[in-house]
C-alpha positions as CSV (number, residue, x, y, z in Angstrom):
1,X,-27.3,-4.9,-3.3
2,X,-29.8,-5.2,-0.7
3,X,-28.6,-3.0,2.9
4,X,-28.3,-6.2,4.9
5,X,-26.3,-7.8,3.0
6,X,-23.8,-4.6,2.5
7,X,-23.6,-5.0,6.2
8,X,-22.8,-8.3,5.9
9,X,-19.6,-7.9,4.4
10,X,-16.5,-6.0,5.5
11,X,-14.4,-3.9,3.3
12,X,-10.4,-4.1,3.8
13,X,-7.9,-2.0,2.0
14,X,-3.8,-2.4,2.1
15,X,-3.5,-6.4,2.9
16,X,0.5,-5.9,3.0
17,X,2.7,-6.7,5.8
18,X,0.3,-6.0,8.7
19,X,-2.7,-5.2,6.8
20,X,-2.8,-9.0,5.9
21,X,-2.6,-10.6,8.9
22,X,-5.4,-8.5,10.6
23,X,-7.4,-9.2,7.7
24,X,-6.7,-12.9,8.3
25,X,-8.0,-12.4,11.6
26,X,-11.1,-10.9,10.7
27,X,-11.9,-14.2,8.4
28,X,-10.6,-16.1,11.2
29,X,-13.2,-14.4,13.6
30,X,-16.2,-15.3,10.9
31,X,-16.1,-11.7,8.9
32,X,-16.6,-12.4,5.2
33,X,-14.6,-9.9,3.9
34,X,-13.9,-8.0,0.7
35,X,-10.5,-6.5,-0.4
36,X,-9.0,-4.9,-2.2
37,X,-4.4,-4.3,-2.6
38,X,-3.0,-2.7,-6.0
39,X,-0.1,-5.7,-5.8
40,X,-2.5,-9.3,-6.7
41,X,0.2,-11.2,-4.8
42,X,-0.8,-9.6,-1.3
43,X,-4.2,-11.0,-1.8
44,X,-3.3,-14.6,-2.7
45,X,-3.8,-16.3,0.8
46,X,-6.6,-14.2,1.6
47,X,-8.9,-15.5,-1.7
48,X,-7.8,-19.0,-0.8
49,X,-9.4,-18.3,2.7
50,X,-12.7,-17.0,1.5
51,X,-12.4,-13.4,0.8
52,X,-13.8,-11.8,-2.4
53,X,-12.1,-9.8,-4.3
54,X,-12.9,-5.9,-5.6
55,X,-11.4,-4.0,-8.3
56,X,-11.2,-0.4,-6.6
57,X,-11.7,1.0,-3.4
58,X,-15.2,2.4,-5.0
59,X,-16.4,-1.2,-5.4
60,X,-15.7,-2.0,-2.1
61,X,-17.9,1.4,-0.8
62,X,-20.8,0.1,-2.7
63,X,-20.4,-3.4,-1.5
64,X,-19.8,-3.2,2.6
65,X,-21.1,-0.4,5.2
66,X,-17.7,-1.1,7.4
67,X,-14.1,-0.4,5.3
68,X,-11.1,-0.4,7.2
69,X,-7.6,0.3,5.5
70,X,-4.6,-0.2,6.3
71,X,-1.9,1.8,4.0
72,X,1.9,3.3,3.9
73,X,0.5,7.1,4.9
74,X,-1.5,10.1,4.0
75,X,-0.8,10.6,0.1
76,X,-2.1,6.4,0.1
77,X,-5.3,7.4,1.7
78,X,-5.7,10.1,0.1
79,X,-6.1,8.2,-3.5
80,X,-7.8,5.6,-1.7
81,X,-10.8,8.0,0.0
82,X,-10.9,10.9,-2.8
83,X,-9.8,9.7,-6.1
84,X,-12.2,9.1,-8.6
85,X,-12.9,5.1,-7.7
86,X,-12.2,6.2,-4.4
87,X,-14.2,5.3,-1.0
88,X,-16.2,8.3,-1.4
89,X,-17.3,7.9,-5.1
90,X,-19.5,5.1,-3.8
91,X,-20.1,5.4,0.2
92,X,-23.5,5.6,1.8
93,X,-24.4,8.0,4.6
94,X,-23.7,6.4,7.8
95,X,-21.2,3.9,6.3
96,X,-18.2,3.4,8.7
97,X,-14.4,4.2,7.7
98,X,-11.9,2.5,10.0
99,X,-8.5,3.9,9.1
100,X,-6.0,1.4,11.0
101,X,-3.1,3.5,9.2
102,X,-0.2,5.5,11.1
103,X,-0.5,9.2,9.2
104,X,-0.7,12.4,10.2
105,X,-2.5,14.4,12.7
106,X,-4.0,16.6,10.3
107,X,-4.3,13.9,7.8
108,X,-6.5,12.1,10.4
109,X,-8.7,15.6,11.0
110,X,-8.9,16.7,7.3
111,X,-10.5,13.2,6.5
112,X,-12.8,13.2,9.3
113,X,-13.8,16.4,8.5
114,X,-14.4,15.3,4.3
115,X,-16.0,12.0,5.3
116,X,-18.4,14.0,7.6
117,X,-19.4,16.1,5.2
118,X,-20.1,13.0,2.7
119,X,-22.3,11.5,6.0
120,X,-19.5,9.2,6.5
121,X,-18.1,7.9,9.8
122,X,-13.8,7.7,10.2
123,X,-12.2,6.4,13.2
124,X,-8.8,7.2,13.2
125,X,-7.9,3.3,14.7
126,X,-4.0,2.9,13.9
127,X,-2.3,-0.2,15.3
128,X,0.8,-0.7,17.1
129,X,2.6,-4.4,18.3
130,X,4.1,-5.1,14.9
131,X,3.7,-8.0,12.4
132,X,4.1,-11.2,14.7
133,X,1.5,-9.6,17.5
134,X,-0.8,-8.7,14.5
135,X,-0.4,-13.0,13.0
136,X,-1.6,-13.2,17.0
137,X,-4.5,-11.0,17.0
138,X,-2.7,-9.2,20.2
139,X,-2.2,-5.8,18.9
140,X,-3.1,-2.9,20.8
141,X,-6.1,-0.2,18.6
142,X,-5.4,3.2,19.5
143,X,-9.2,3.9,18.4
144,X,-10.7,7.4,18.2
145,X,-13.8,9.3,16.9
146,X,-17.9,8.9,17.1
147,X,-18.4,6.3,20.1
148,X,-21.2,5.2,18.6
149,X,-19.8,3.8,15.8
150,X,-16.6,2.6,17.3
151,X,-18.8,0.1,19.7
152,X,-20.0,-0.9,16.6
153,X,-16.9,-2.2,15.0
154,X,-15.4,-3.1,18.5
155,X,-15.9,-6.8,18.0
156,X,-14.5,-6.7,14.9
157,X,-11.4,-4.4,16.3
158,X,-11.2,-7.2,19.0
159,X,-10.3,-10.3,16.3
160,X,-7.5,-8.2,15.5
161,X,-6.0,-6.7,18.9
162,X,-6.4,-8.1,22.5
163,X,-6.3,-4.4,23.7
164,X,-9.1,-2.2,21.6
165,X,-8.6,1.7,23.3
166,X,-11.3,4.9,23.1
167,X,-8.8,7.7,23.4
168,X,-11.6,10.4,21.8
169,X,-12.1,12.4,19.2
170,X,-10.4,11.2,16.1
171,X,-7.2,12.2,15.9
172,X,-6.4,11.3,19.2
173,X,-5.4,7.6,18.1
174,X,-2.6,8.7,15.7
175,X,-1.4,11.4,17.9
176,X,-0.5,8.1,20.8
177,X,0.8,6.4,17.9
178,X,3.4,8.8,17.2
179,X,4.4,9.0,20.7
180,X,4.8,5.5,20.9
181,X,6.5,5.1,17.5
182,X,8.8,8.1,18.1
183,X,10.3,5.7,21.3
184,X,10.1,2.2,19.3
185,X,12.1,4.0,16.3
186,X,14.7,6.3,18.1
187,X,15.7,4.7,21.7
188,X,17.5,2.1,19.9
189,X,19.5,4.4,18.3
190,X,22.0,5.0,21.7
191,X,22.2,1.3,21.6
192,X,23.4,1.4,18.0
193,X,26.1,3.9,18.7
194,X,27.2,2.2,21.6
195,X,27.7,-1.0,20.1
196,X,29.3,0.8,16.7
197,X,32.0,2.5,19.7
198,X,32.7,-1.3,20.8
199,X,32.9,-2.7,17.4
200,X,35.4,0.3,16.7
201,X,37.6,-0.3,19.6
202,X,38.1,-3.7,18.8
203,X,35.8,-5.9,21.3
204,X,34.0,-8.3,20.3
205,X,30.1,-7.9,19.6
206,X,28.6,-10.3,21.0
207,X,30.7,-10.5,24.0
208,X,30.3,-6.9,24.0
209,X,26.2,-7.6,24.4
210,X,26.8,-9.8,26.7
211,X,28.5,-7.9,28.9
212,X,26.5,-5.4,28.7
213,X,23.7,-7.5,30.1
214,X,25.4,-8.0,33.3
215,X,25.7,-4.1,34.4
216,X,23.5,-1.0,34.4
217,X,23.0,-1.0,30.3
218,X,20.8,-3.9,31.1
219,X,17.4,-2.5,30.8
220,X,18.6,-1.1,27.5
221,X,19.6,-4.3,25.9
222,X,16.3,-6.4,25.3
223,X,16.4,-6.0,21.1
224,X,20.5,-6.0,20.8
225,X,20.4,-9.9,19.4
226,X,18.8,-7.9,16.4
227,X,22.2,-6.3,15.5
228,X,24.2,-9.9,16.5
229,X,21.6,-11.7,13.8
230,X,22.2,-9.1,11.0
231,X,19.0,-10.2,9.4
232,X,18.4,-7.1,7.6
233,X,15.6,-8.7,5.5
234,X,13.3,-8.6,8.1
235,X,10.2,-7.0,5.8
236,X,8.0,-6.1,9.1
237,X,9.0,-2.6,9.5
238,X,11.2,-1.0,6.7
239,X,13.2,1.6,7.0
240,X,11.1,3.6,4.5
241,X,8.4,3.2,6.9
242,X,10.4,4.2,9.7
243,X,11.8,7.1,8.4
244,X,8.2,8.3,7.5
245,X,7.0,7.6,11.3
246,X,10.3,9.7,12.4
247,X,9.3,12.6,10.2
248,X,5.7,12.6,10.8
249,X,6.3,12.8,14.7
250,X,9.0,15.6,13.5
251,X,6.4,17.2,12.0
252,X,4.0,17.4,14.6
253,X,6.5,18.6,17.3
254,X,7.2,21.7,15.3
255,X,3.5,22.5,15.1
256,X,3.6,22.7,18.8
257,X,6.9,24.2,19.3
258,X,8.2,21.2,21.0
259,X,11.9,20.7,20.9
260,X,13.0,17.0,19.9
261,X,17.3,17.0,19.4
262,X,17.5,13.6,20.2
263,X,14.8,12.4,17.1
264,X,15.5,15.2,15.2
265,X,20.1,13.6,15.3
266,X,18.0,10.0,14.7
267,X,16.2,11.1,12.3
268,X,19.6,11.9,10.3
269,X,20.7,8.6,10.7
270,X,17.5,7.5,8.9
271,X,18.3,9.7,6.4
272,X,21.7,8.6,5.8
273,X,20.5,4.8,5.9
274,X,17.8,5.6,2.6
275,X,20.8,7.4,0.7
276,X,22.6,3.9,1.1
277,X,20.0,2.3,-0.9
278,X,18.6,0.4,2.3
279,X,15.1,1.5,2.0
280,X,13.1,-1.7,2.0
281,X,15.5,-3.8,4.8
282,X,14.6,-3.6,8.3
283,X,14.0,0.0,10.2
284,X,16.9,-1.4,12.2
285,X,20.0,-1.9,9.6
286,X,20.4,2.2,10.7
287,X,23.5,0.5,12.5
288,X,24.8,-0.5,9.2
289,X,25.0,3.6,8.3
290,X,26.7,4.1,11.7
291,X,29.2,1.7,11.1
292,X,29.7,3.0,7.5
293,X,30.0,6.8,9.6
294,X,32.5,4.9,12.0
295,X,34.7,3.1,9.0
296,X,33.6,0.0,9.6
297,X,33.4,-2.1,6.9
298,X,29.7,-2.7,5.5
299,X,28.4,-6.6,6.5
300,X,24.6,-7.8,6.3
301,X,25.6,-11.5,6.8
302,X,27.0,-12.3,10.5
303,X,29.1,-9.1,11.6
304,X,30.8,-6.5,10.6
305,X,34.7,-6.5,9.4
């Protein structure tokens, strides 16, 4: 395949939950793209919009000079970039990795350290602003590595988010990312308490939130119709994931000696919430294991009894 047309193409890997919507973008924007997802059914909309598809990340490498991927964490990108029909079985020297993932740091520095060495460029880019700002195109690229390259990729970086960051060498993009996802994940947790204490001294929840809207817990309150709803479906941000963001910012803090009790007591509650079973509902139905804690009787459909 001739070089200008491998530059013609993009590569995208992981078309799931917010994988698919930034690919979307990226056809919407003009990008012919070709991807690649092990479930078929994650693919579907994107064929019907244009997209080719390829049978392994390998394919993909030999086919476009730009790959971004998008997948659940560092033992996914590792199959994906070293396996044997992985990126780097077929990549060219001065192809372009764009890893929109949320891993580790040192996941982020070991690849960028193996892709170098195979004359490969990775930009540790991962995302934040969740599914519906990623259908938008409004999410916000916490982008990192060669400067160079990333200019080169920044209009394609801009169909997908409406704020497209340099932050430095790579591994500075997942290190804000875990800082960011450490707050999303854990500051609701004291809401989710608080609310369980209501619930358990007999006032009524949404009241309750109401109420609470009116005084000094107001700044807190902005996602509490989340626990009124129930809607534990949600598939935008699983609790698996969560729990994974939780441990990987865990993780980090006791490489640098930094004390987190507050995460480390909502990470627990995490933990409790996979043992239930709960692991592909909503990062949020942690309230349902605080009720359980509380004696509350389990509901995912209106309220608890």
């Amino acid at each position: 395949m001739p070089d200008s047309e491998r530059d013609r193409r993009v590569g995208f890997i992981g078309t799931g939950n917010i994988g698919n919507p930034m690919a979307r973008n990226l056809i919407a924007a003009g990008h012919q793209l070709v991807i690649f997802d092990l479930r078929p059914e994650a693919m579907e909309n994107l064929l019907e919009l244009g997209a080719e598809s390829a049978e392994s990340p390998a394919e993909i490498a030999s086919r476009c000079s730009v790959v971004f991927t998008s997948l659940p964490g560092d033992p996914q990108l590792a199959r994906v970039v070293e396996g044997d029909e992985g990126l780097l079985a077929a990549a060219a020297t001065g192809d372009i990795h764009v890893d929109l993932s949320t891993k580790s740091v040192s996941g982020a520095l070991r690849l960028a350290e193996l892709e170098a060495a195979a004359g490969v460029v990775y930009l540790d880019a991962p995302v934040t602003g969740g599914v519906v700002r990623a259908s938008d195109g409004t999410l916000t690229v916490l982008g990192s590595g060669d400067v160079e390259a990333f200019e080169r990729v920044r209009p394609m970086l801009e169909a997908i988010g409406d704020h497209v960051l340099h932050l430095g060498d790579a591994g500075m993009g997942v290190r804000y990312k875990l800082v960011n996802n450490t707050i999303s994940l854990c500051a609701h947790m004291i809401v989710q308490e608080a609310l369980v204490l209501g619930q358990k001294a007999g006032l009524d929840l949404a009241d309750l939130v109401e109420k609470l809207r009116l005084g000094t817990a107001r700044p807190f309150m902005g996602a509490a119709d989340i626990f009124l709803e129930r809607d534990f479906e949600d598939p935008t941000s699983t609790l698996t994931i969560g729990a994974k963001d939780v441990t990987l910012a865990l993780d980090f803090a006791r490489e640098l000696a930094v004390p987190m009790p507050a995460v480390s007591a909502a990470h627990q509650t995490y933990l409790q919430a996979l043992a239930a079973g709960d692991d592909d509902l909503a990062h949020y139905t942690t309230i349902l294991a605080l009720e359980a804690g509380a004696g509350i009787e389990r509901s995912t459909d209106g309220g608890a009894t």
